[in-house]
Every structure is written in structure tokens, then in C-alpha cells.
DRENNUMAR-277875 format. One line per field, with one value per residue (C-alpha): residue number from 0; residue in three letters; x, y, z. Coordinates in nm, 4 decimals, padded with zeros to 6 digits. Layout:
BEGIN
seq [NUM|...]
type [Ala|...]
px [X|...]
py [Y|...]
pz [Z|...]
//
This chain:
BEGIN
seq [0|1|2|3|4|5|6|7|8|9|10|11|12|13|14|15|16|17|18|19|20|21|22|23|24|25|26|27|28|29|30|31|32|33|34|35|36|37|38|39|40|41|42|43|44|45|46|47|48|49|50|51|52|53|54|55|56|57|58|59|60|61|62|63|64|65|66|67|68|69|70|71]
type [Unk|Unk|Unk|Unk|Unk|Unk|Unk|Unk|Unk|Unk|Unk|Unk|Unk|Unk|Unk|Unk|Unk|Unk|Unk|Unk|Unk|Unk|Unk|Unk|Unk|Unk|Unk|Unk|Unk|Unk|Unk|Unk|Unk|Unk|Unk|Unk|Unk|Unk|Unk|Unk|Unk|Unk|Unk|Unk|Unk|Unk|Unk|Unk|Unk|Unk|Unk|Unk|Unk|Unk|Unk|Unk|Unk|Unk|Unk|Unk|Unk|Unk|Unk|Unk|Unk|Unk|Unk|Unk|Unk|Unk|Unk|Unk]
px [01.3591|01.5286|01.8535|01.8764|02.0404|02.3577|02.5231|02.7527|02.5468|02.3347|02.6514|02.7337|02.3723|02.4008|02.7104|02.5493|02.2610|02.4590|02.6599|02.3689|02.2787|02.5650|02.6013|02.3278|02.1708|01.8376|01.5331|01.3765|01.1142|01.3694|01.6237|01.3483|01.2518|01.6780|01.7100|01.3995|01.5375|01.8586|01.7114|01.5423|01.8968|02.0765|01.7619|01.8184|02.1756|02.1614|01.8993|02.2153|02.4159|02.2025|02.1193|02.4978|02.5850|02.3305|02.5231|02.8531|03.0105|03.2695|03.5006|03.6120|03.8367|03.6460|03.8467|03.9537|03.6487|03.5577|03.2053|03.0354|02.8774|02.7515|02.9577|02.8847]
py [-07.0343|-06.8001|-06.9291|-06.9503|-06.7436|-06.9024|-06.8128|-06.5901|-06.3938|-06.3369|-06.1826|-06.0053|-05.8331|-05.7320|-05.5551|-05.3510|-05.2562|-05.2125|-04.9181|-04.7551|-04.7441|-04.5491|-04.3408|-04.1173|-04.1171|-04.2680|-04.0780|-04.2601|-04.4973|-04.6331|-04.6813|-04.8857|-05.1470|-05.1595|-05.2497|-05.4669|-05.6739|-05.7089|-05.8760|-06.0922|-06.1945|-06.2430|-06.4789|-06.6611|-06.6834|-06.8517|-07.0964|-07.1526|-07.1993|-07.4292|-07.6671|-07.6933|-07.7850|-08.0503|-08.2041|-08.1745|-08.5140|-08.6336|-08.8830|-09.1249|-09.4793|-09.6960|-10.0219|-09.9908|-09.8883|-09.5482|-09.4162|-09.0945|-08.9212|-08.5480|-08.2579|-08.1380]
pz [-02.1206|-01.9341|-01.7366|-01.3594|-01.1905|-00.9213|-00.6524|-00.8223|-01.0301|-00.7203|-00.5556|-00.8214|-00.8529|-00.4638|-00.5300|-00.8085|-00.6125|-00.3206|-00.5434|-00.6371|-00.3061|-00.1789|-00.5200|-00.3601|-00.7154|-00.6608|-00.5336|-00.1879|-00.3667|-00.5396|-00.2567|-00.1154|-00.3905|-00.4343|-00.0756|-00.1121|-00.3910|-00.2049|00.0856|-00.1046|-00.2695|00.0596|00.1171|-00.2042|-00.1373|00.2151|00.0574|-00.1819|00.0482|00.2800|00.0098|-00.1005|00.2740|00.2517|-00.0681|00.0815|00.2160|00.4197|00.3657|00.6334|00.5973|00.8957|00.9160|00.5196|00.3925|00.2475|00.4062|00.3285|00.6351|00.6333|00.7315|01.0946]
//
């Protein structure tokens, strides 16, 4: 099975594309599908990105106790 990709590897892929974008190399088609496949990325990423906000916690001390409450 293959191995999902993360965040980073994500990035990473952008930054490849976004070279080969401004090489000039690729004929117009191509450009396309690149840029294409990039926006789909930067989608994938913010979905990232939302669901880690979701995980991330808080902690507060309320009258000696430790609570957890979500980030705002």
C-alpha cells in the first residue's frame, strides 16, 4: 500500500512544480495540468492544516485544575 502523502511532502511537491513552471521548459498543455495539480495541493494542504487546528488544545489552570479548551 502506497504511503500517504503529509504536509511536507505536499510542500515540497509545490515547490517542484512551481520550478518547472518558471523554467519556461514545458509546452502550454502541460503548464496547465502542472498548475492544475498545484491547486489541488494548496487544497490538500489547507485541509491539513484545518484538521491540525481542530486537534490543537489549549491549556488553562482554572482554580488548580488543568482544562483543555480549543484554540480560538
Amino acid at each position: 500500500m502506497a504511503k500517504k502523502k503529509g504536509f511536507e511532502d505536499n510542500l515540497m511537491e509545490i515547490d517542484q512544480i512551481i520550478e518547472k513552471l518558471e523554467s519556461g521548459d514545458l509546452e502550454l498543455e502541460e503548464s496547465i495540468k502542472e498548475y492544475e495539480k498545484t491547486i489541488k495541493l494548496i487544497e490538500k494542504c489547507g485541509e491539513m492544516l484545518e484538521e491540525a487546528q481542530g486537534k490543537i488544545k489549549k491549556i488553562e489552570i482554572n482554580n488548580g485544575k488543568l482544562e483543555l479548551k480549543d484554540l480560538e
